[in-house]
Backbone bond lengths (Angstrom), bond angles and torsions (degrees), N, CA, C in turn:
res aa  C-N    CA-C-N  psi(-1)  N-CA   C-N-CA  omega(-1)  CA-C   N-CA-C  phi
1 X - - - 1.466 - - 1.522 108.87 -
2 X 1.272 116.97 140.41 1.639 125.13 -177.72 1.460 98.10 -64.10
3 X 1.484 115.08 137.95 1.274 119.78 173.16 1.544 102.72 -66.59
4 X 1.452 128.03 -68.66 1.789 105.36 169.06 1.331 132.24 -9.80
5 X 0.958 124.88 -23.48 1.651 129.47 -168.08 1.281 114.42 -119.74
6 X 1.796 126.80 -1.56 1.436 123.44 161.54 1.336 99.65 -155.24
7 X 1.663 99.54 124.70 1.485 115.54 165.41 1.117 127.12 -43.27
8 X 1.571 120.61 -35.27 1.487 119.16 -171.81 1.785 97.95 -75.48
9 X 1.263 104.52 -60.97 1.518 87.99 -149.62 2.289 98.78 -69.75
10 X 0.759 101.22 20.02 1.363 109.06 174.27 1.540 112.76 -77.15
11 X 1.552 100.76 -73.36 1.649 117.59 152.68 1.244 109.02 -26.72
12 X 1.487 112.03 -56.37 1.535 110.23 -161.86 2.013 110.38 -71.45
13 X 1.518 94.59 -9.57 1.703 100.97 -166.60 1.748 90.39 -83.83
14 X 1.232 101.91 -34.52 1.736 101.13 -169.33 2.073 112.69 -63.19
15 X 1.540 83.63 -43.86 1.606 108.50 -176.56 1.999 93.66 -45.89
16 X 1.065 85.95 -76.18 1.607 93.61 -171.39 1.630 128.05 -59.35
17 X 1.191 99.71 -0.85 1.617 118.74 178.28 1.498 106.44 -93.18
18 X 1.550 113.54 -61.14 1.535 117.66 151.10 1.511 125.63 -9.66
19 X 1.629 87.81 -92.80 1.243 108.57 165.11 1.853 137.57 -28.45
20 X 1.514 93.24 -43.42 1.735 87.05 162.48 1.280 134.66 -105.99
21 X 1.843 101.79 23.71 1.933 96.38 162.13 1.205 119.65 -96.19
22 X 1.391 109.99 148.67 1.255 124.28 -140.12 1.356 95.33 -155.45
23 X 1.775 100.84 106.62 1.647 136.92 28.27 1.552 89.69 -78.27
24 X 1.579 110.41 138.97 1.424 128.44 163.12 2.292 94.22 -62.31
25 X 1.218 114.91 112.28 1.337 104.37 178.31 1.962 92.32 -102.71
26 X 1.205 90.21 120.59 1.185 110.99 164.49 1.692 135.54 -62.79
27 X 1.895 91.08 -53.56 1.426 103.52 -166.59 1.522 92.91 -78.12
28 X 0.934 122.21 -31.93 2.225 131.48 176.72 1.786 86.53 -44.24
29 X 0.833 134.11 -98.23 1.533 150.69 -174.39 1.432 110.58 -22.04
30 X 1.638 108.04 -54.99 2.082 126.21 176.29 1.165 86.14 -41.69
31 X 1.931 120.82 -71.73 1.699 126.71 -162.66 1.555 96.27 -48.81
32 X 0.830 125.81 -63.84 1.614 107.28 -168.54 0.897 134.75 -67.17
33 X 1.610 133.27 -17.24 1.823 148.14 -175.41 2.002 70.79 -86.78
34 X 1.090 141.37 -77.55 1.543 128.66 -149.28 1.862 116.71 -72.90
35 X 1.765 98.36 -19.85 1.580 100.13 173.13 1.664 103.75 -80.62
36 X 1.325 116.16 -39.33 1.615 104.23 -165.50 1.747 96.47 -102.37
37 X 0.911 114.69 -47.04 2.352 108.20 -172.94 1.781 81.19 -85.61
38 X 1.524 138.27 -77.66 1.710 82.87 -116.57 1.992 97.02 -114.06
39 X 1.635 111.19 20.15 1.244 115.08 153.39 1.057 134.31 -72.23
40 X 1.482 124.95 -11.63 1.711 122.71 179.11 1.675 90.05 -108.64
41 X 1.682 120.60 0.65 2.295 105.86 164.75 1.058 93.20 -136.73
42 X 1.390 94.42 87.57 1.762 119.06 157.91 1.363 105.68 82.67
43 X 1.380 149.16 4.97 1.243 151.81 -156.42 1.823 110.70 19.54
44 X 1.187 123.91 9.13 1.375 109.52 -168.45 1.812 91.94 -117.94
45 X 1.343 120.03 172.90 1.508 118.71 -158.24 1.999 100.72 -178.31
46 X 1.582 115.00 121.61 1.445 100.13 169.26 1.558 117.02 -64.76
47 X 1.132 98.51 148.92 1.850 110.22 172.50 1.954 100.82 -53.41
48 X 1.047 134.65 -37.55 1.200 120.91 -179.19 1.844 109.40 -75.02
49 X 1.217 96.06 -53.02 2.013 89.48 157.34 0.916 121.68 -27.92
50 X 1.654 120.92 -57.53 1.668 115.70 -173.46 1.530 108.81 -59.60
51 X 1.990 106.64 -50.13 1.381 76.03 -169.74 1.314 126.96 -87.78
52 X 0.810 117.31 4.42 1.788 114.60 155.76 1.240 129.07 -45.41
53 X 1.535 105.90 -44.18 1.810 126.66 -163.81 1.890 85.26 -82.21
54 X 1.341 125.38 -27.16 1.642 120.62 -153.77 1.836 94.67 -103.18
55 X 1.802 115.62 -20.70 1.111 103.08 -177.81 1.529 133.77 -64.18
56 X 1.257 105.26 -19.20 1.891 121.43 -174.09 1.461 84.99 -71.71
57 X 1.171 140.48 -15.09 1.378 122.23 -161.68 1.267 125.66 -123.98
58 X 1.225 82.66 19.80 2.185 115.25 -177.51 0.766 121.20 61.28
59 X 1.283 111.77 29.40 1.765 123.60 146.08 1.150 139.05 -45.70
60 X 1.126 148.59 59.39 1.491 153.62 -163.03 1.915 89.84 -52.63
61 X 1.532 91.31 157.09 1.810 99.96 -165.05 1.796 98.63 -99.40
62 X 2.009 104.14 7.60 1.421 97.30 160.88 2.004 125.07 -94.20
63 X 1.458 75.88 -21.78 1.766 89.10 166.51 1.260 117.88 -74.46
64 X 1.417 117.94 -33.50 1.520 116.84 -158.03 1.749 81.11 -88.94
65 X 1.073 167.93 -75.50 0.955 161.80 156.64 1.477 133.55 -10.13
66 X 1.769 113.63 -26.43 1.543 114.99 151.80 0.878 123.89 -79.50
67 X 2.089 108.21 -33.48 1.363 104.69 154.34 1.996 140.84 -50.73
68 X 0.863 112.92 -52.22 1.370 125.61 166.84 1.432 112.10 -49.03
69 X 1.650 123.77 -48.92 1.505 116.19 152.89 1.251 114.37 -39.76
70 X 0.963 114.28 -64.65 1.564 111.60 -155.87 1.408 115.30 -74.69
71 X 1.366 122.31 -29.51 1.371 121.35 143.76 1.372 139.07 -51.31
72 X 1.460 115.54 -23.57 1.244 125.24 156.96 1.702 110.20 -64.39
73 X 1.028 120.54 -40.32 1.898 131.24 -141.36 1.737 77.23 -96.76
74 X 1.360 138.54 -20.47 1.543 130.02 170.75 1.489 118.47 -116.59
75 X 1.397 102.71 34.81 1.557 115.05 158.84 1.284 118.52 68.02
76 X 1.945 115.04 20.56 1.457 119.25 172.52 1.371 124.50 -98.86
77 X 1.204 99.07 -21.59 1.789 111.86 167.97 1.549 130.85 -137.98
78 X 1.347 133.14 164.54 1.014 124.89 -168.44 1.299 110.74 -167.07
79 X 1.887 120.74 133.53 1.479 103.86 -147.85 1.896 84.84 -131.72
80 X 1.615 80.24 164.04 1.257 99.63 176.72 1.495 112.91 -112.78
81 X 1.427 115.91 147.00 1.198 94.91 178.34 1.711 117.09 -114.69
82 X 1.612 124.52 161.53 1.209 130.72 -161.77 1.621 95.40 -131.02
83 X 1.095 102.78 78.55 2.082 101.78 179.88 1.147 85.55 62.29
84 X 1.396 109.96 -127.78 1.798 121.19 -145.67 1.602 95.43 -107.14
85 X 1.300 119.81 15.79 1.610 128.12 166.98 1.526 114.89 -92.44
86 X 1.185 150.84 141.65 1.318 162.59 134.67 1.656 124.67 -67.39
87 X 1.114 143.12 87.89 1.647 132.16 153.80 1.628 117.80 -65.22
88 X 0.660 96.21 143.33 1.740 108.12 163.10 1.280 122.84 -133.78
89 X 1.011 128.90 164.67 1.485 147.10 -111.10 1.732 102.19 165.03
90 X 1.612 84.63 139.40 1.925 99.57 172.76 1.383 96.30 -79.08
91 X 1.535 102.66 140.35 2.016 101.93 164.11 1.471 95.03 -79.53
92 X 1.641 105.81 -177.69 1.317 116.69 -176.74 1.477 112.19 -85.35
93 X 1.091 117.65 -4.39 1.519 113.91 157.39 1.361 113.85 -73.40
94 X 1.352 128.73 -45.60 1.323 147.23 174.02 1.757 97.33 -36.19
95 X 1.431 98.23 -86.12 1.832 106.51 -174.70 1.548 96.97 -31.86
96 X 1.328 103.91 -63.85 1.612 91.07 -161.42 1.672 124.04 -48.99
97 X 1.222 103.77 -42.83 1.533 104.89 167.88 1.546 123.11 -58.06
98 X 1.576 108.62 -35.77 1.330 119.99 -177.99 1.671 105.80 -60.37
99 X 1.370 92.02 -50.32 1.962 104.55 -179.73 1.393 116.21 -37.77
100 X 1.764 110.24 -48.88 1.419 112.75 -169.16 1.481 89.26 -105.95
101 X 1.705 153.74 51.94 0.811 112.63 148.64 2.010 85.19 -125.78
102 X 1.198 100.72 17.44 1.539 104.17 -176.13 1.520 110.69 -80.04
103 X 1.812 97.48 -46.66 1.514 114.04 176.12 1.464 111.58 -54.17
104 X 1.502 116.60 -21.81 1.350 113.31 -175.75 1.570 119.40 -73.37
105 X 1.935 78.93 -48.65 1.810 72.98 -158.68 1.514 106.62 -88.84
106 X 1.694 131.73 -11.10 1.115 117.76 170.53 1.981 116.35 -90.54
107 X 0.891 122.48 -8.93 1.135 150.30 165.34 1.674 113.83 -42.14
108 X 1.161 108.00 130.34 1.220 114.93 154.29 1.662 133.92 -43.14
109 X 1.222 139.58 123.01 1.338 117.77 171.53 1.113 128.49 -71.30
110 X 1.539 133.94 138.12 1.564 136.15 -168.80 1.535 100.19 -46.34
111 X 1.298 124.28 147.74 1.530 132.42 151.96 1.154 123.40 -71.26
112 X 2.046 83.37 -76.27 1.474 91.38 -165.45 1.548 106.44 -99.77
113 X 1.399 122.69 175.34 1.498 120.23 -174.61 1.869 96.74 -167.75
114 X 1.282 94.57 150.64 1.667 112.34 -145.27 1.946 77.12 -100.14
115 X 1.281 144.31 3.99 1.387 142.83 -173.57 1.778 115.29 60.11
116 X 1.068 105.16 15.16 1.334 113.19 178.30 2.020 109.18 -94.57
117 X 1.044 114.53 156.78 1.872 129.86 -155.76 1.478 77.83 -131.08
118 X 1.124 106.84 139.68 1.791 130.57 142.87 1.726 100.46 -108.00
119 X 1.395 80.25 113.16 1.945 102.33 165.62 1.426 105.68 -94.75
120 X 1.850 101.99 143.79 1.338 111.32 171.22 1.572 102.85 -145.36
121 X 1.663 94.51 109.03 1.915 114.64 -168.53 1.731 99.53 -87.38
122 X 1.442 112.33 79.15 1.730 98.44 171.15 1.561 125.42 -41.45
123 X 1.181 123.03 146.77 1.611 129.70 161.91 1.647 116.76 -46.90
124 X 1.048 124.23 127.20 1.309 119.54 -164.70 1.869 113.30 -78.32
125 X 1.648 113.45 20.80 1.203 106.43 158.33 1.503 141.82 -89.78
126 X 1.001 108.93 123.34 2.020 107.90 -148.91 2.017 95.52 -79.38
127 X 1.776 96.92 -145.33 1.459 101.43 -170.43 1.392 95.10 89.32
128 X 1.547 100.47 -178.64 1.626 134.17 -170.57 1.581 100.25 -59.20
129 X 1.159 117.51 -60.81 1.357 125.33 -159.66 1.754 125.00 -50.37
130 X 1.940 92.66 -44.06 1.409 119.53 159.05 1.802 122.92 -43.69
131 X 1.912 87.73 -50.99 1.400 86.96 -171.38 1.850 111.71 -84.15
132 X 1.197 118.34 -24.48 1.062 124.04 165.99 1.429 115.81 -40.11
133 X 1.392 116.45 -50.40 1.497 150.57 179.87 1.492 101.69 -54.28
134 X 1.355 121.35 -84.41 1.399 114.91 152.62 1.669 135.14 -11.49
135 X 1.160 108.38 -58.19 1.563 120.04 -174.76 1.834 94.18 -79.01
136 X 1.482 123.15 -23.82 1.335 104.29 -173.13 1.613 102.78 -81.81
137 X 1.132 116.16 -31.33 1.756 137.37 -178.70 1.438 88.24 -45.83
138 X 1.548 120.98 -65.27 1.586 113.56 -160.85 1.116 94.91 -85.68
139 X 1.133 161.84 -0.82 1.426 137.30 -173.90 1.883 94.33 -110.95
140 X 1.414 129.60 14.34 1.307 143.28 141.69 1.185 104.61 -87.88
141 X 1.467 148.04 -31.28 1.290 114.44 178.04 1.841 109.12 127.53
142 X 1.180 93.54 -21.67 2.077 112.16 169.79 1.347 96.84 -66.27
143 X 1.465 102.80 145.13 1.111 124.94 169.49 1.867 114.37 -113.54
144 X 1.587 93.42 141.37 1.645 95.13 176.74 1.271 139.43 -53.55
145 X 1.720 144.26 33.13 1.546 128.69 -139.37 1.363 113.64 -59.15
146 X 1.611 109.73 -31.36 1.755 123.65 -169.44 1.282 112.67 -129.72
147 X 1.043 121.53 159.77 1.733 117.90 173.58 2.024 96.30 -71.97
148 X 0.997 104.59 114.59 1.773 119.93 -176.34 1.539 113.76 103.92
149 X 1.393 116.90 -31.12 1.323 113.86 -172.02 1.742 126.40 -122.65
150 X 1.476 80.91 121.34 2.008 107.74 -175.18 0.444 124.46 -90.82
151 X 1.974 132.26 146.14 1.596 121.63 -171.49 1.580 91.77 -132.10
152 X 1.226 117.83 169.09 1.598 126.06 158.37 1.483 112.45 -143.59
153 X 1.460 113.63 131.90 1.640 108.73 167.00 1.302 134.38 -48.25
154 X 1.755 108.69 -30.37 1.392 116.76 -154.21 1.401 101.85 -139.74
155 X 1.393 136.64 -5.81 1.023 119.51 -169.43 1.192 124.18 -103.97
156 X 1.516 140.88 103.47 1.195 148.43 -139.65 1.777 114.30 -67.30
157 X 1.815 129.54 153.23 0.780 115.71 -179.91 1.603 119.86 -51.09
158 X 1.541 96.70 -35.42 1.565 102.92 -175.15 1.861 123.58 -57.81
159 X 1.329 91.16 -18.30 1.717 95.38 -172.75 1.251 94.69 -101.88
160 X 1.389 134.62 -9.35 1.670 120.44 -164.64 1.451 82.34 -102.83
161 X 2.012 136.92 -25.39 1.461 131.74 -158.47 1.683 89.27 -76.59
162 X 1.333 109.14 -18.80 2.001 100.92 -144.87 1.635 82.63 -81.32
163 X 1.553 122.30 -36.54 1.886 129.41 -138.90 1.389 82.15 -111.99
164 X 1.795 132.93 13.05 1.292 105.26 165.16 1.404 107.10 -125.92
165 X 1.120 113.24 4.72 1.782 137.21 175.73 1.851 85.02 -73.63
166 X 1.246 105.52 -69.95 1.290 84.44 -137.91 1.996 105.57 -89.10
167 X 1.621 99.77 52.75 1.224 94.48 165.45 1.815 106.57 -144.68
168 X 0.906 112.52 85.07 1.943 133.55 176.46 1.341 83.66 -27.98
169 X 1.076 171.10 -49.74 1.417 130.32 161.57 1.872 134.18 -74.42
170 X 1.141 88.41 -4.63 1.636 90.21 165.62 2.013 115.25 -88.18
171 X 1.346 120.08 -7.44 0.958 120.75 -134.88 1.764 94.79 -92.42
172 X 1.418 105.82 9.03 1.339 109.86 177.24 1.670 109.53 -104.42
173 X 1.048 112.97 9.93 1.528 134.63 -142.75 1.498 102.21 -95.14
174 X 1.629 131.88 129.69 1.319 132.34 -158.60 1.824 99.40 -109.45
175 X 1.605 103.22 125.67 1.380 103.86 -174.06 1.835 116.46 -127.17
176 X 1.277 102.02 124.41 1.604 115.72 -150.97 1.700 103.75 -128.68
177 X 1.772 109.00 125.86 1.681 88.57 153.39 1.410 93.03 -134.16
178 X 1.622 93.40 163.85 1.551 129.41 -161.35 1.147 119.61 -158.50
179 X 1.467 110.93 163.40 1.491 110.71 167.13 1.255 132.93 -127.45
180 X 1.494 125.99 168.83 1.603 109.99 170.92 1.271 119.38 -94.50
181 X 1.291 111.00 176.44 1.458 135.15 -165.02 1.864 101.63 -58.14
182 X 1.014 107.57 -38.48 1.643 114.09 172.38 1.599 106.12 172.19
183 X 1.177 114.22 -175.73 1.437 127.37 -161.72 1.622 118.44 -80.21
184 X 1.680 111.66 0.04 1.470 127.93 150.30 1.503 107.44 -77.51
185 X 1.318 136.23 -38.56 0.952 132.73 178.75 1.684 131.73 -74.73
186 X 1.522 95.61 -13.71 1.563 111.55 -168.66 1.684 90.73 -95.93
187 X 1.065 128.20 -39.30 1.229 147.63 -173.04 1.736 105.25 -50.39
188 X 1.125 110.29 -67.38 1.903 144.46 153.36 1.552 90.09 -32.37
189 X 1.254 113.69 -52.89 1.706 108.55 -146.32 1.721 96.45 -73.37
190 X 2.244 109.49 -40.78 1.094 108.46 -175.12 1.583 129.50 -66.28
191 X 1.497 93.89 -36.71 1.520 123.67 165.71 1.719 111.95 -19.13
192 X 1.585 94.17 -71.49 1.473 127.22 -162.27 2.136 102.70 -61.98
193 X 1.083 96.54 -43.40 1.633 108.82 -165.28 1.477 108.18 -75.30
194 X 1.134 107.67 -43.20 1.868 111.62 -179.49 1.439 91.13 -152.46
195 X 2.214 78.66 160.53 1.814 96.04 -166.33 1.350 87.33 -102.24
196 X 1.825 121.33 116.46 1.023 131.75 -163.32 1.759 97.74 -90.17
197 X 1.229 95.94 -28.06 1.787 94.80 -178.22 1.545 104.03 -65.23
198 X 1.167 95.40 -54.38 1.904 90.76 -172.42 1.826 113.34 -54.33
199 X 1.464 95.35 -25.77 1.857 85.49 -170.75 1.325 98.39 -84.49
200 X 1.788 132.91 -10.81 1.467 130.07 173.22 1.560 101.62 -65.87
201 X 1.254 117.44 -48.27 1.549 139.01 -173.19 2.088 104.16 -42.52
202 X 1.250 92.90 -62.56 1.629 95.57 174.38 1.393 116.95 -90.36
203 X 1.386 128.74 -4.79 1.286 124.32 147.71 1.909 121.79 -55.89
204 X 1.357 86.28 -26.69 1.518 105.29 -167.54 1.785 89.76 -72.46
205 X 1.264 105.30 -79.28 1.311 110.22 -171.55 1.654 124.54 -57.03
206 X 1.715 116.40 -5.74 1.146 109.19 166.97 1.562 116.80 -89.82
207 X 1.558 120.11 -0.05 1.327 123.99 -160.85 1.623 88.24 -103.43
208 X 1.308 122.67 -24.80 1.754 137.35 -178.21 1.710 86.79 -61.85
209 X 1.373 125.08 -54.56 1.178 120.11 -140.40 1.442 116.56 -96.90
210 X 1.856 105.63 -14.23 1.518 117.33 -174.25 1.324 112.91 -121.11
211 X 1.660 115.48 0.94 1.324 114.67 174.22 1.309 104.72 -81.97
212 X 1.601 130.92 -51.01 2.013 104.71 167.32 0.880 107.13 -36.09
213 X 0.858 153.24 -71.89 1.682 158.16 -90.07 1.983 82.03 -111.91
214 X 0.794 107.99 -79.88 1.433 111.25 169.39 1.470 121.52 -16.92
215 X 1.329 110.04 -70.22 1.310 130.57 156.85 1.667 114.72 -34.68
216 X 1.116 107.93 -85.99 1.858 117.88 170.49 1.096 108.78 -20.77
217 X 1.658 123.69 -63.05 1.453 139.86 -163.54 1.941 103.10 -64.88
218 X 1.076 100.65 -37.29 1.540 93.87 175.43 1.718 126.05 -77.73
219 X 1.155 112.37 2.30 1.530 127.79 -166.38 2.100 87.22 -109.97
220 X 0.850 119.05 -36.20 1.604 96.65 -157.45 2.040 93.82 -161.77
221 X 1.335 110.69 112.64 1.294 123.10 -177.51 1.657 106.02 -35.31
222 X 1.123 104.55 154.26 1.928 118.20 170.42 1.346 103.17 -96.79
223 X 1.185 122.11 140.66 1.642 137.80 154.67 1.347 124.99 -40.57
224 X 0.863 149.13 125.82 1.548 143.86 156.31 2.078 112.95 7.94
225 X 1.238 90.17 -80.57 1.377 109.47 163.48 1.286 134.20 -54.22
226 X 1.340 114.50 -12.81 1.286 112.28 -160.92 1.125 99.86 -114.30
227 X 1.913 115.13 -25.98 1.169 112.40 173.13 1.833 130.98 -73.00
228 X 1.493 82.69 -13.68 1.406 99.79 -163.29 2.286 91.38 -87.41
229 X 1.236 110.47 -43.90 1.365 111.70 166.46 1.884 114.68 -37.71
230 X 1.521 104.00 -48.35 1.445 106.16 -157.69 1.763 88.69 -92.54
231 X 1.364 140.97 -23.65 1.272 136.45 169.75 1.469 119.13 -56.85
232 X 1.185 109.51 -48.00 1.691 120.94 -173.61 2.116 91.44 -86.27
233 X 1.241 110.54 -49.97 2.056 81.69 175.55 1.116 106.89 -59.90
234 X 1.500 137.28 -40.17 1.237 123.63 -167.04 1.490 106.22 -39.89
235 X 1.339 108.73 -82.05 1.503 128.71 -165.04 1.543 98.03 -72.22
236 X 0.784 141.39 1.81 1.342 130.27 163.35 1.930 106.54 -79.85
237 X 1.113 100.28 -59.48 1.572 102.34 168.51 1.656 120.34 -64.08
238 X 1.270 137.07 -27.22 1.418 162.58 -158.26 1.874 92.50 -85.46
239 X 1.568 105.95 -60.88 2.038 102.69 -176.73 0.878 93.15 -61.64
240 X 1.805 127.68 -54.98 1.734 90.51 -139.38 1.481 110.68 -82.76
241 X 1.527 130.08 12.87 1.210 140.29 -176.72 1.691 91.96 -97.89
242 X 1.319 131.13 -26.58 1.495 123.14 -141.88 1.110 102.83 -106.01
243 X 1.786 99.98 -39.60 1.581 119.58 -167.80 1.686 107.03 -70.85
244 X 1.762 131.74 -12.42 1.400 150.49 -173.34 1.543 113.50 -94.59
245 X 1.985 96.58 -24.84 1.552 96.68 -177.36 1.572 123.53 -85.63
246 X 0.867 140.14 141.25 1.492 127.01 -154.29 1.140 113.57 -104.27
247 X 1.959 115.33 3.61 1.586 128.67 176.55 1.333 98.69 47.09
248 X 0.944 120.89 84.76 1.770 134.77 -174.97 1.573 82.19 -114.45
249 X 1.544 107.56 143.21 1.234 152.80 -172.39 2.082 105.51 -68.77
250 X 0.880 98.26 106.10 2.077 105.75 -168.60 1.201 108.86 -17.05
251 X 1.455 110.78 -32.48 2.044 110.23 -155.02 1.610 102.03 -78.30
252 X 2.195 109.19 -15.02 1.569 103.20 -178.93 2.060 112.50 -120.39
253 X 1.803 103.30 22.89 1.432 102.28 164.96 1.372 107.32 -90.23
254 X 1.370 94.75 -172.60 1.842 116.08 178.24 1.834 93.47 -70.22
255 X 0.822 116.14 160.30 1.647 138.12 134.28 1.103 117.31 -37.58
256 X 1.539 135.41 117.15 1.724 138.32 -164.30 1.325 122.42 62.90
257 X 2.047 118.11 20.78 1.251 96.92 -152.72 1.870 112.68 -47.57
258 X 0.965 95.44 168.15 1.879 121.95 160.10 1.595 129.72 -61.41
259 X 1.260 94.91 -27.11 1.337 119.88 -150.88 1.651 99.41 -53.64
260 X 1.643 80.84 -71.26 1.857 103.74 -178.23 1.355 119.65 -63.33
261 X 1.542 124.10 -10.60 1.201 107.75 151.68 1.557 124.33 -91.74
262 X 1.313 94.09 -17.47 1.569 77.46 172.00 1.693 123.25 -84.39
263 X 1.364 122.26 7.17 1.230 142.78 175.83 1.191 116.29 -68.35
264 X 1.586 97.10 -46.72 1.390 111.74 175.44 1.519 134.36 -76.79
265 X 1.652 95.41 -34.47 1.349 84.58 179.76 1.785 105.07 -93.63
266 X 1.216 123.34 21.87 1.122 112.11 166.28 1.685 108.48 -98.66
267 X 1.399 124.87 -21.33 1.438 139.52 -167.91 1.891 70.93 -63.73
268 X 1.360 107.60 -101.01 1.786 110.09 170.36 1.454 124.83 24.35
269 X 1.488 97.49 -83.20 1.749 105.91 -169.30 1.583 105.56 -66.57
270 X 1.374 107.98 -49.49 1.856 112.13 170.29 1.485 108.70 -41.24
271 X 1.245 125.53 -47.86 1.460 120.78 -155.70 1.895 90.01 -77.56
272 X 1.458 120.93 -28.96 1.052 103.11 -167.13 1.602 110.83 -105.73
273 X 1.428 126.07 -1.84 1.040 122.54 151.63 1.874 121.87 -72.31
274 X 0.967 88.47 -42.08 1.477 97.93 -176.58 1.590 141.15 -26.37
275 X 0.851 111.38 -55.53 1.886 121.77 144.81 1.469 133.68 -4.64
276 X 2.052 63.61 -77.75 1.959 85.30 -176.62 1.321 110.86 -71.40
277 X 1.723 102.78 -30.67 1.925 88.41 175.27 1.264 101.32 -61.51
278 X 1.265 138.49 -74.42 1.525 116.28 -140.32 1.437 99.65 -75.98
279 X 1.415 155.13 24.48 0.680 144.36 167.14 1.984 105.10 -93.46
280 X 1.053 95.76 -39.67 1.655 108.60 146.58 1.202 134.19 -42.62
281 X 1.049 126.21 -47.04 1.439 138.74 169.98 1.025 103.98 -69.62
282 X 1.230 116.99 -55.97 2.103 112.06 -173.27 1.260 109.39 -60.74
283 X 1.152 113.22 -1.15 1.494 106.55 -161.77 1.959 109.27 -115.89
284 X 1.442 96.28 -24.51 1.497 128.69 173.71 1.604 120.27 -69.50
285 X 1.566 84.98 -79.56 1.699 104.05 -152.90 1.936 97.21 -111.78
286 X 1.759 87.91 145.95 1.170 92.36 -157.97 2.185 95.24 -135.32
287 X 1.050 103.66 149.20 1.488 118.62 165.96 1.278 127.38 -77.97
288 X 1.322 126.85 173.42 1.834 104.38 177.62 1.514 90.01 -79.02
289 X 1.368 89.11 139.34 1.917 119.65 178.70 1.077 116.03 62.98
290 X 1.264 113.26 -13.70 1.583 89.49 177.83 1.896 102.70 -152.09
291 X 1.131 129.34 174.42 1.496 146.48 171.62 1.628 86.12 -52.64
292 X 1.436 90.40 178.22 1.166 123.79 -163.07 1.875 108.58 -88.48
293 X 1.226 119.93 125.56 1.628 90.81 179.40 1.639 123.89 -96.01
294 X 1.129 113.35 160.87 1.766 114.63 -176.28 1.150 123.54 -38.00
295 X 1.319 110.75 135.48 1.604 128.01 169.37 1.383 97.10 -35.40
296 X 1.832 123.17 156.90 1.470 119.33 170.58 1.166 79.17 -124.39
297 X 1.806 93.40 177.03 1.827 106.40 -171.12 1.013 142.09 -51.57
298 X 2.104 111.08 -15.64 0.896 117.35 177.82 2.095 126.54 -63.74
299 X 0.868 97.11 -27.40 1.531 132.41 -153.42 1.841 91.27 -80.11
300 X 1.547 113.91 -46.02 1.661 121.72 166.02 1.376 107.32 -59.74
301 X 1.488 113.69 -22.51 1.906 108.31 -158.52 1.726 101.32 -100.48
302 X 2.059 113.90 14.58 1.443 100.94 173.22 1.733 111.94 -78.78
303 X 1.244 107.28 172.58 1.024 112.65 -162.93 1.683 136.32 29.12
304 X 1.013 96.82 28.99 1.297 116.37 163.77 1.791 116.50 83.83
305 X 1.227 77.14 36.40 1.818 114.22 166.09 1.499 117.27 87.71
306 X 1.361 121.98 132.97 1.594 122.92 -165.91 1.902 95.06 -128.39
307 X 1.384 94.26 159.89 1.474 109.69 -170.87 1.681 103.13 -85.19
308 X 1.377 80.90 125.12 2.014 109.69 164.52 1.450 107.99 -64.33
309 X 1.289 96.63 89.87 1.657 102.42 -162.51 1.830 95.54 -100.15
């Protein structure tokens, strides 16, 4: 049977697609059930919650548990303990990254843009800290031009001064905006920083993979569970494609980008999974003592606002 024409085995096409990349990344998947469900109700969640919410997705409760270490041991989570129970919780480095990578992906894309770059010239001392530094740069949205030096279209000195304060190894770190010579040159500049073809390439193939599913979902309601399955792949596959794109301003994409349709049809499937997940969650995953508490307004205002159903 065509996956277009039944929700289940649609779900079931995503499940099993998941399921066979290899390395199965666990902690990739943790970040997303706690960046999109359980950071906007209360951000905190018991360790047996998670693995429940991570088991539909062939999570064994020994992975989801090296995972959660090891996310702790790189400064993304941090647990409390309840007797012989554990919660976890984003640290405040965590939120903060979560904050600006939330604005991204439920967010509108910039229009207009004044042609001005915020540069960020790292300190030329290497090690872990550097490269950490690096990987936090791109998962904001900077692109590489030089070995040390980052640019962004849109992101203001003030937001790159606040996210480089508060990391004691950036704090040697040189911060500049400027412009180019003209719009051949910005073009060159975007070229150089990110491989815009490759992120069209998996834009391509995530719109292959969520338009049934899209389709299906509009013919015959999702389950509690099922919605909450197809909510968390969505956006689990949706950042790490979104969180690489640098939403560069129309006058410096390809021709036809990808981008905006795939924006859209993910705004789509979210609005119509959405419900049933958190109605899932309330019903699932729980905090110490008690359930989980309600989404706040922010959480209605993604993608440019979804119904209080």
């Amino acid at each position: 049977m065509d996956f277009a024409c039944d929700p289940h085995l649609a779900v079931d096409g995503l499940l099993r697609r998941f399921r066979s990349e290899r390395p199965l990344r666990g902690g990739s998947l943790l970040i997303t059930i706690f960046g999109d469900a359980i950071a906007p109700r209360g951000g905190r969640v018991m360790l047996g919650s998670l693995i429940g919410l991570a088991r539909p997705f062939g999570l064994s409760e020994r992975l989801v548990r090296t995972a959660v270490a090891r996310l702790a041991a790189e400064g993304w989570l941090t647990a409390t303990r309840h007797g012989r129970r554990s919660e976890y919780r984003l640290t405040d480095n965590g939120e903060r990254l979560f904050a600006e990578a939330t604005r991204r992906i439920y967010g509108a894309s910039p229009r207009a843009w004044d042609g001005r770059w915020t540069l960020v010239i790292l300190p030329p001392a290497g090690g872990p800290p550097r490269r950490r530094l690096r990987e936090e740069l791109r998962w904001l949205g900077f692109g590489a031009l030089a070995p040390g030096v980052f640019a962004h279209p849109s992101c203001t000195l003030e937001e790159a001064r606040g996210w480089l304060a508060a990391r004691e190894c950036a704090r040697e770190s040189w911060l500049f905006k400027g412009s180019a010579e003209g719009l051949e040159h910005d073009r060159r500049l975007a070229a150089a920083g990110w491989d815009l073809a490759g992120i069209g390439r998996r834009y391509h193939r995530f719109c292959d993979v969520f338009a049934p599913v899209q389709s299906a979902a509009g013919l015959a309601p999702l389950s509690p569970q099922r919605a909450f399955l197809v909510r968390m792949l969505l956006i689990h596959e949706y950042r790490k494609i979104h969180l690489r794109d640098p939403q560069l301003p129309p006058d410096l994409l390809p021709r036809a980008w990808i981008g905006a349709e795939a924006h859209e049809l993910c705004r789509r499937l979210y609005a119509v999974a959405f419900a049933g997940a958190e109605e899932y969650l309330t019903q699932t995953a729980r905090a110490a003592r008690q359930t989980l508490p309600p989404p706040g307004p922010a959480v209605y205002a993604r993608f440019g606002g979804l119904a209080d159903r």
